[in-house]
C-alpha positions in Angstrom: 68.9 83.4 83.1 65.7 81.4 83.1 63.4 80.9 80.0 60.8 82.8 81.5 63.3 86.1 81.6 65.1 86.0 78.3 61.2 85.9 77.4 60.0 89.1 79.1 63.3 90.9 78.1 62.8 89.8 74.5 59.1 91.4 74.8 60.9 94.7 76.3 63.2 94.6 73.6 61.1 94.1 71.1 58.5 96.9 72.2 61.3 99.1 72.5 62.6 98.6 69.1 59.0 99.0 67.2 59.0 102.5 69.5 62.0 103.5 67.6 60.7 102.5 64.4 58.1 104.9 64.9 59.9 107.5 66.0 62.6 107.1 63.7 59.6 107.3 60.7 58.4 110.2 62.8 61.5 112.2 63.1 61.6 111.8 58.8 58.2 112.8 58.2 58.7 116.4 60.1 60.6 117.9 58.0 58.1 117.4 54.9 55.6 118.6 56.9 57.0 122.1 57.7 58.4 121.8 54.1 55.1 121.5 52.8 53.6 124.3 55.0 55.8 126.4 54.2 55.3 126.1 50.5 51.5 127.1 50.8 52.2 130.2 52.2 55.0 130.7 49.4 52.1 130.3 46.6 50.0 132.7 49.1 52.7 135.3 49.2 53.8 135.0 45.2 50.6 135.3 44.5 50.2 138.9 46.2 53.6 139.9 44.7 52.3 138.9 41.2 48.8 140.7 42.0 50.6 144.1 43.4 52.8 144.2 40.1 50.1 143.8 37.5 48.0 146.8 39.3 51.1 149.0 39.1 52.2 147.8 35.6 50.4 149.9 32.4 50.9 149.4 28.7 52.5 146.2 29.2 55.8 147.7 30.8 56.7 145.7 34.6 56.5 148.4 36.8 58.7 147.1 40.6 59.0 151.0 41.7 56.8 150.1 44.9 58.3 146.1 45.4 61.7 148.1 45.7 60.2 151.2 48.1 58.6 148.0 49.8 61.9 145.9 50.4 63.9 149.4 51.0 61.8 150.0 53.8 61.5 146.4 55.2 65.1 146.1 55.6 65.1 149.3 57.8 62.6 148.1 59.6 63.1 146.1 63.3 61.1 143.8 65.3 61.4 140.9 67.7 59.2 138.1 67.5 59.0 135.3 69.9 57.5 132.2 68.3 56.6 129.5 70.8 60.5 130.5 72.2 62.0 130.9 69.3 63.4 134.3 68.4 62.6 135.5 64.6 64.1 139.2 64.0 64.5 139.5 60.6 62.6 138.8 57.0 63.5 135.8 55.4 61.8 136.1 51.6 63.2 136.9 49.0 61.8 138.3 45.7 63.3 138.1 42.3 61.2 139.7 38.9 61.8 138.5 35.4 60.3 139.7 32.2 58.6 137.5 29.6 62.1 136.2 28.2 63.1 134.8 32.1 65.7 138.2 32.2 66.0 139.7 35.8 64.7 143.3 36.4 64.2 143.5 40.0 65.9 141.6 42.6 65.2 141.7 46.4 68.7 141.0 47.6 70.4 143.5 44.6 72.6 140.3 43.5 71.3 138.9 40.3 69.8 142.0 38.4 69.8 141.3 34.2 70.9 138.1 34.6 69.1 135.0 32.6 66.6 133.1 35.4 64.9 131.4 32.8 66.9 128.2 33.0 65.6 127.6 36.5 62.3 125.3 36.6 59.9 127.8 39.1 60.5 130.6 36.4 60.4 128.5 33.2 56.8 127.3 34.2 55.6 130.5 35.7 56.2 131.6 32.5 54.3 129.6 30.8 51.5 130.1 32.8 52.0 127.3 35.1 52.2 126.3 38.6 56.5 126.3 39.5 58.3 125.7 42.4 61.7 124.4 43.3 64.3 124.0 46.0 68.4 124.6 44.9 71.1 125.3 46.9 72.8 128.6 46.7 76.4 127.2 47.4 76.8 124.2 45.3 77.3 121.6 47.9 76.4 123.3 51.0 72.8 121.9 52.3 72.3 124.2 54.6 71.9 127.5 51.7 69.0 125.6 50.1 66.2 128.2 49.4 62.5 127.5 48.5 61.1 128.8 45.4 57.5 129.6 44.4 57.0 131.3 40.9 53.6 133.1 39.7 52.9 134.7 36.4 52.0 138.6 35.5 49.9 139.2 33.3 48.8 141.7 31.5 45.4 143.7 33.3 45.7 141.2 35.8 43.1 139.3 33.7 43.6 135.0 34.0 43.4 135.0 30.3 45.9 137.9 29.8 49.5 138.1 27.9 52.1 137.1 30.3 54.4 140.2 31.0 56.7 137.9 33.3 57.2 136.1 36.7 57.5 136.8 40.2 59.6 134.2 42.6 59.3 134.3 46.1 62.2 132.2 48.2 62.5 131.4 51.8 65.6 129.8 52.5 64.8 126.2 54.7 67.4 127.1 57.3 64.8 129.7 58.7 62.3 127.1 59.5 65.0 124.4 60.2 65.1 125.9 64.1 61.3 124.7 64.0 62.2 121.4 62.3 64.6 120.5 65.0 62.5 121.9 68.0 59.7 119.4 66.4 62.1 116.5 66.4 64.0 117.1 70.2 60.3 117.0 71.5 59.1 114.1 69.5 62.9 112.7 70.8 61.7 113.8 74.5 58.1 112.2 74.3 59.7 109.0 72.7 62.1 108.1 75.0 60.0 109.1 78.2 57.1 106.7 76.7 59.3 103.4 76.6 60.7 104.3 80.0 57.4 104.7 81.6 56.2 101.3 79.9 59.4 99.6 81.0 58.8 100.3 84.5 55.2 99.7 83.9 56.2 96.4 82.6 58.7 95.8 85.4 56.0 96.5 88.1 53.4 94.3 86.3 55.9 91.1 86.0 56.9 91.5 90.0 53.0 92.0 90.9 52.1 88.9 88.8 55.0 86.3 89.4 54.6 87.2 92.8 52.2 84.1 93.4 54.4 82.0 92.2 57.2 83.1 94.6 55.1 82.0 97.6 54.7 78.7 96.0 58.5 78.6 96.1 58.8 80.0 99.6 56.3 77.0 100.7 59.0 74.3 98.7 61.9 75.4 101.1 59.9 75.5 103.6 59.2 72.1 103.0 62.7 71.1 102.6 64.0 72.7 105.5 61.6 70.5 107.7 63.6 68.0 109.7 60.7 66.4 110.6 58.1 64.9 108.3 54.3 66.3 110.1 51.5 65.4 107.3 48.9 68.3 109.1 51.3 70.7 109.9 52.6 70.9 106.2 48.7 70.4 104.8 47.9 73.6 107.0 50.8 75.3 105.6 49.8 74.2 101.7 46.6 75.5 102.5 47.3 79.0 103.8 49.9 79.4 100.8 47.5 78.0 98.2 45.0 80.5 99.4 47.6 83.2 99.3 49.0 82.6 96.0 45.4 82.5 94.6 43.9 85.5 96.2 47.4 87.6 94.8 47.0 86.0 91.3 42.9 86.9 90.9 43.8 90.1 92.4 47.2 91.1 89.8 44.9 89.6 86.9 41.7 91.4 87.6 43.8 94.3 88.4 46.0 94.3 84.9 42.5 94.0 83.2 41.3 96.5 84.8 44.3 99.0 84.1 44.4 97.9 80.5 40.5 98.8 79.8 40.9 101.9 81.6 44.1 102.9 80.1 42.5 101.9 76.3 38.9 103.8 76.8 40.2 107.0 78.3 43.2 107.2 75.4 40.1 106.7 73.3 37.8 109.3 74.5 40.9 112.0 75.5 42.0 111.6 71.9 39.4 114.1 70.6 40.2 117.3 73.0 43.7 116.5 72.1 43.3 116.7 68.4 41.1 119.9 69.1 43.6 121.5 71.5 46.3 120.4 69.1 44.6 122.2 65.3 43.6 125.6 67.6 47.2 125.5 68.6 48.8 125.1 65.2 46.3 127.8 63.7 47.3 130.1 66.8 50.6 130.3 65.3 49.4 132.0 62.2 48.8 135.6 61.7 44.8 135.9 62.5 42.1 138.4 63.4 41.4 138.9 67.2 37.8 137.5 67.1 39.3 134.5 65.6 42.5 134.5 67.8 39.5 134.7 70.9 37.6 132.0 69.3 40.3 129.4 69.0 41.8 130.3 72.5 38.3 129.4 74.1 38.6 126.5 72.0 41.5 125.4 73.9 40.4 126.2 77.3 37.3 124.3 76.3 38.7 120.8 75.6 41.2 121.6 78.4 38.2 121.4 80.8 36.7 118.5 79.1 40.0 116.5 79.8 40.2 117.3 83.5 36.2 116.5 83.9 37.0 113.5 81.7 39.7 112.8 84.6 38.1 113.5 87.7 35.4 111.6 86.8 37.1 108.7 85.8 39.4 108.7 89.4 35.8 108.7 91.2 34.7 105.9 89.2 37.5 104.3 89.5 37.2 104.5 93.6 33.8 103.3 93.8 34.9 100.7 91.5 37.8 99.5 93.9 34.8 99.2 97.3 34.2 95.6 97.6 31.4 96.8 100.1 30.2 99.8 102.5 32.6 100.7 105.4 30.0 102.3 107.3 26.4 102.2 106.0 24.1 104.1 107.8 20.1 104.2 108.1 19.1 107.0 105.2 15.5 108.4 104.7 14.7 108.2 101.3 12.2 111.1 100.9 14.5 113.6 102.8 16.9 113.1 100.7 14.7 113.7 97.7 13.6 117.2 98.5 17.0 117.9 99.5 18.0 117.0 95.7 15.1 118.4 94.6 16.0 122.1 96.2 20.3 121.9 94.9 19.0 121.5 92.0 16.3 124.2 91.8 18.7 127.2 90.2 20.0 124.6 87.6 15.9 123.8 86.4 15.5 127.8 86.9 17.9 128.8 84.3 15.4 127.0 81.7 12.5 127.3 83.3 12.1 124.1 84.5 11.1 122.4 87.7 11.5 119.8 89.7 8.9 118.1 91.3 9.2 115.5 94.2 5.4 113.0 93.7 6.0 111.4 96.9 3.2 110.9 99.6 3.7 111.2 103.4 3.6 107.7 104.0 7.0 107.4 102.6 8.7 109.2 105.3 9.3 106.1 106.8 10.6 104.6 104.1 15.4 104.3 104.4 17.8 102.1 103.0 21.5 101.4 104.5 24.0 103.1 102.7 26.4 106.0 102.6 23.7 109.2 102.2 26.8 111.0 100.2 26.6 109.0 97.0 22.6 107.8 97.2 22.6 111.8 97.1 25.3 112.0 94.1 23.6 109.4 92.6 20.2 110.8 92.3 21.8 114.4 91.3 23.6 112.8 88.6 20.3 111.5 87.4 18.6 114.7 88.1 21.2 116.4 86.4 20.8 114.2 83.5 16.6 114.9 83.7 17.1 118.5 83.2 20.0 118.3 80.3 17.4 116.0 78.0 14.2 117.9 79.2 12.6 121.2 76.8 12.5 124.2 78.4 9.7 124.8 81.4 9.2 120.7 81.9 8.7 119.4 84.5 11.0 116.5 86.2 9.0 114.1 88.2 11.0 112.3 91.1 9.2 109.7 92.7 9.1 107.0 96.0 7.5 103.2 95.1 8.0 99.9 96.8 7.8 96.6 95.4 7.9 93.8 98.1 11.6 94.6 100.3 12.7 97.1 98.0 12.4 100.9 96.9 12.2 102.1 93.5 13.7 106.1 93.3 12.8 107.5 90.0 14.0 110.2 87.8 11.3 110.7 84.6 11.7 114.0 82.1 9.9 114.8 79.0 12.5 114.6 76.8 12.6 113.0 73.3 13.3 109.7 75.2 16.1 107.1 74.4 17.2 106.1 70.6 16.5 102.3 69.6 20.4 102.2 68.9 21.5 103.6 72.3 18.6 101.6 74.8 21.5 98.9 75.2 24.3 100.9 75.9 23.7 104.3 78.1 25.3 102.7 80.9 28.3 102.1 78.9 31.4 104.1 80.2 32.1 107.0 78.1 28.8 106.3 76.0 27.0 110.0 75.9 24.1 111.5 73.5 23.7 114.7 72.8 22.1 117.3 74.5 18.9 118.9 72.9 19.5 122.0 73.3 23.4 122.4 73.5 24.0 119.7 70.7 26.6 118.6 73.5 27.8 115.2 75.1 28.9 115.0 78.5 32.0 112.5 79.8 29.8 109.6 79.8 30.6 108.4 82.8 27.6 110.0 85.1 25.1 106.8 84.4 27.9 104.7 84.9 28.8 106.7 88.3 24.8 105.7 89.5 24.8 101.9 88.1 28.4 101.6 90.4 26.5 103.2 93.8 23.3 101.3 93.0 25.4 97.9 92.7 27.6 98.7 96.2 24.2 99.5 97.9 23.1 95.8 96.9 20.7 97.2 94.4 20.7 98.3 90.6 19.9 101.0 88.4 17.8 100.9 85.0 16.8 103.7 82.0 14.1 103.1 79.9 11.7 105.1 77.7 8.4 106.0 79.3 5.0 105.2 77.8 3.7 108.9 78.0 6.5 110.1 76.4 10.7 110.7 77.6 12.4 108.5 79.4 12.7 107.4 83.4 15.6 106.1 85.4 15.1 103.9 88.6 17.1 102.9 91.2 16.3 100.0 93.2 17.7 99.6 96.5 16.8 97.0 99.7 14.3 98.5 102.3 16.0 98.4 106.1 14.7 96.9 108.8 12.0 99.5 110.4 14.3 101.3 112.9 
């Protein structure tokens, strides 16, 4: 095995390992979490109990008639409950009552009625008007009866400042939520292990693509010294065409693996907002919630969901363009036609606020055509059409106009918005760099400026955004003049 492999497999070997650091840190911290979240709703629901008893208590007697009608009836009752394919069927609380000296005098599960609770820390506290919680096992030895415990005091009137009567302690044993615990940890498992796979191949592709030079050097030596005959041009032609070779591969495999890593880095960046989003509506889904609210967080979802494909789509089409060294086909395109063909796509769009948009181009520039593909000049000046209207008040007016300067064309896009910031003049062009709407507070993918910078540049030209000196902001796209046809 050469140097340069025990190398790459001590890379791969190390990557994988910090992976299962991280997962193995991962898989620990789930079980706190759900731990934890169970816990709030345990001082939620002890709480309640405490709340329900006071009300029914007089004269500073514990009154647990209705907890025990309550629990009578729950246990009679049925119901089938599919949580994200998990099947729940039964309740899992439990309720115990003690009176001021810690004594048992009601008991959900019937099993511990007048016996002494006051030992145990949740009651001891709760008794003293404290916050108390603990976890015990119900079989000494046996982790998988440990319950959850969440005390609360009653008091007397139900006043903060009242005589406490006694406690109420609300359990949940863990094993209910384990099934949640280890569905968490086979998927966190499942996402770990297909994550260094992918980067392993990723990595194996990357290392063929970029030592690949370096074989054709190789295949030129043996070449070489499978000559039987020593020719100094034959062997300088063949240097030459392998030279060429290997550095046309290597500028390629380098640009390329830039190229990939940028990509990969800024849209992790940019999708990791949606996915946080998508992720907290889900999580909140799961809990017990009005319909508006249910409605609200569900269009939430689909929301971000459709921000991540845009993000996507966009960022393949960029990509493409990115990839054209030059046009396959260009063809003569009329300038002005194609303006009052934007002009009228876009007319519903500017309708829907009340704007308009107006093409200030004279006659004479009918003769005015570039060479290009008509398909993206047109997506190009949409895009900043589009762009016009999102940043213009309601009822402006977007101005597009026709000037020349020497052998090229200026295209123009000017609204009457508020114009660009001073901190944002040097970087609207930036991929994924967006501001937000006026009126919708909203950004978009920030990738439409770049979309018309990358068509300006394959049409030999460029594409600018400034602020206006009467007020909002213009964008121009230059482009070469043809040759009068």
């Amino acid at each position: 095995m050469t140097a340069r492999n025990r190398v790459f497999i001590g890379i791969l070997v190390a990557y994988a390992l910090g992976v299962a650091f991280l997962l193995y840190r991962q898989l620990l911290d789930i079980d706190p979490r759900y731990r934890e979240s169970a816990e709030d709703s345990l001082v939620e629901t002890a709480q309640v109990f405490a709340t329900s008893i006071e009300l029914a208590s007089r004269g500073g007697e514990l009154n647990t008639r209705e907890l025990d009608l309550l629990f009578r009836a729950l246990d009679a009752r049925t119901f089938r409950a599919d949580i994200y394919g998990i099947e729940k069927t039964s309740v899992d609380l439990r309720v115990t009552v003690v009176d001021a000296h810690g004594r048992v005098v009601y008991d959900s599960s019937g099993q511990h009625a007048g016996e002494d609770f006051s030992r145990w820390r949740d009651v001891r506290l709760a008794l003293r008007g404290d916050y108390g919680a603990r976890t015990s096992a119900e079989i000494e030895g046996d982790p998988s009866s440990t319950v959850m415990h969440v005390a609360a005091p009653i008091r007397a009137g139900g006043r903060t400042d009242g005589a406490v009567l006694g406690a109420v302690s609300v359990g949940k044993p863990v094993q209910s939520f384990g099934r949640f615990v280890e569905a968490a940890r086979r998927k966190t498992l499942l996402v770990g292990a297909t994550s260094v796979v992918a980067v392993l191949l990723l990595a194996v592709i990357l290392s063929v693509w970029l030592v690949r030079p370096f074989g054709i050097v190789a295949d030129y030596v043996r070449y070489v010294r499978a000559q039987r005959s020593f020719s100094l041009p034959r062997l300088g032609r063949r240097a030459l065409g392998v030279i060429g070779a290997a550095y046309d591969e290597m500028r390629d495999a380098l640009a390329g693996r830039s190229h990939v890593a940028d990509y990969v880095q800024t849209l992790t960046h940019e999708v990791k907002s949606p996915l946080s989003a998508i992720r907290g509506a889900a999580e909140l889904l799961q809990e017990p919630m009005p319909d508006a609210d249910r409605a609200r967080f569900a269009s939430n979802i689909v929301r971000e969901t459709e921000r991540i494909r845009q993000l996507v789509e966009r960022m393949l089409e960029l990509t493409e363009l990115e990839s054209r060294q030059h046009l396959d086909a260009p063809l003569r395109v009329p300038l002005r036609p194609l303006l009052v063909e934007v002009a009228a796509s876009s007319e519903p769009a500017a309708a829907a606020r009340g704007q308009r948009v107006v093409l200030e181009a004279a006659a004479a520039t009918d003769a005015w055509a570039v060479e290009g593909d008509p398909l993206l000049l047109q997506r190009a000046v949409a895009n900043l059409v589009d762009n016009a209207l999102d940043f213009s008040p309601d009822g402006a007016v977007v101005s597009l106009g026709l000037a020349r300067r020497g052998r090229s064309v200026d295209i123009s896009v000017r609204d009457r918005g508020p114009g660009i910031p001073e901190y944002a003049e040097g970087r609207v062009f930036e991929k994924f760099y967006s501001l937000a709407r006026p009126h919708s507070k909203k950004k978009s993918t920030g990738l439409g400026l770049s979309f018309v910078r990358e068509i300006a540049e394959l049409h030999q030209g460029r594409a600018t955004l400034r602020n206006h000196a009467e007020g909002g902001a213009i964008a121009v796209v230059s482009l070469p003049l043809a040759d009068p046809g």
